[in-house]
N, C-alpha and C positions, 0 to 999 in steps of 0.2 A: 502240758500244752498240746493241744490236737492240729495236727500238721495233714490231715484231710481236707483234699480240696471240699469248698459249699460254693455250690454255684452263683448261691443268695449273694454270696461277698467279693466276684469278682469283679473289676471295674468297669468291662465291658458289658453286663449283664446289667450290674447296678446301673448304670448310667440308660442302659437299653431299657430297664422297666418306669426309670423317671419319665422319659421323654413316652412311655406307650402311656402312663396317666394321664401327662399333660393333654395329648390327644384325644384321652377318652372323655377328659373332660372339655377340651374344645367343644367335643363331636355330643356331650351329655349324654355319655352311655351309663352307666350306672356300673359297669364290672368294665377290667383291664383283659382284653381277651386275646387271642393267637395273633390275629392279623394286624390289632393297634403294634406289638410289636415286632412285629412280622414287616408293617410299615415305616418304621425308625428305623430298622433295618437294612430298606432299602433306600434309605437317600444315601444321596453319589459318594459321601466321603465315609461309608462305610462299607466295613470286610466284603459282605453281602454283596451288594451290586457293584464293586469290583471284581469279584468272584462270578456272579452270573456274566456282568459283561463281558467280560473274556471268553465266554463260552459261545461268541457271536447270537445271542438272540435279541428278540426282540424287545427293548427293555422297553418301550412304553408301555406297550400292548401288556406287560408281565406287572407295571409297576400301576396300569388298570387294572384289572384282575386283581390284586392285594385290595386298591384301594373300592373298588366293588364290594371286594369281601368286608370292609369295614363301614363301609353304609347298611349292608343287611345287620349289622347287630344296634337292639333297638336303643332309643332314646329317648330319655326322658325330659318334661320342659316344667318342672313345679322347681319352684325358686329354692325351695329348701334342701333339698338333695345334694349332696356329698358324691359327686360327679367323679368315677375312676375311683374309691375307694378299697374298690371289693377285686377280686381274681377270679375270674371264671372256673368252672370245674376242668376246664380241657388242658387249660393254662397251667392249671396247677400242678394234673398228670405230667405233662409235658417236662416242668420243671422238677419233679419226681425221678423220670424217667433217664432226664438228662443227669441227674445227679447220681444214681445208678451206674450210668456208663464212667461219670467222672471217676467212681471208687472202686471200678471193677480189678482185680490185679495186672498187673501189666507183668508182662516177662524182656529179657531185653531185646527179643525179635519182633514185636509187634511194634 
């Protein structure tokens, strides 16, 4: 049995890339990229924007700026398309990088 965290299978993650689909395919992006969930991430009843709100800024102005970032990624409008299917290339570093850090050795001072 392999007792290594996958990021793939945590619940909060699982549940974070459902809802950045749903979006992409709201919005008919064609790929699931940073900021779809970068943006699930920041509604109010998540870790995230409890986390920045506590840090006093300005959450509108911050929770524009995400949503900005996800009207620049393009969209597409032909009926047949499989809308949020695919993972972007950054996305997928992303989720590379963070599962790196998850497996890195830990000692008991860190």
């Amino acid at each position: 049995m392999n007792n290594s965290p996958d990021i793939q299978e945590t619940v909060l993650v699982r549940e974070g890339f459902a809802r950045a689909e749903t979006l992409a395919k709201e919005r008919h992006n064609y790929q699931i990229d940073i900021p779809h969930l970068w943006s699930v991430m920041m509604e109010p009843e998540n870790f995230a924007y409890k986390f920045y709100d506590g840090l006093d800024i300005d959450m509108n102005a911050f929770i524009h700026l995400i949503n900005n970032e996800v009207d620049k990624i393009s969209t597409m409008s032909r009926t047949d398309n499989q809308y949020g299917q695919q993972i972007s290339r950054r996305l997928n570093t992303l989720k590379a990088v963070s599962y790196t850090h998850l497996t890195l050795p830990t000692t008991p001072y860190v």
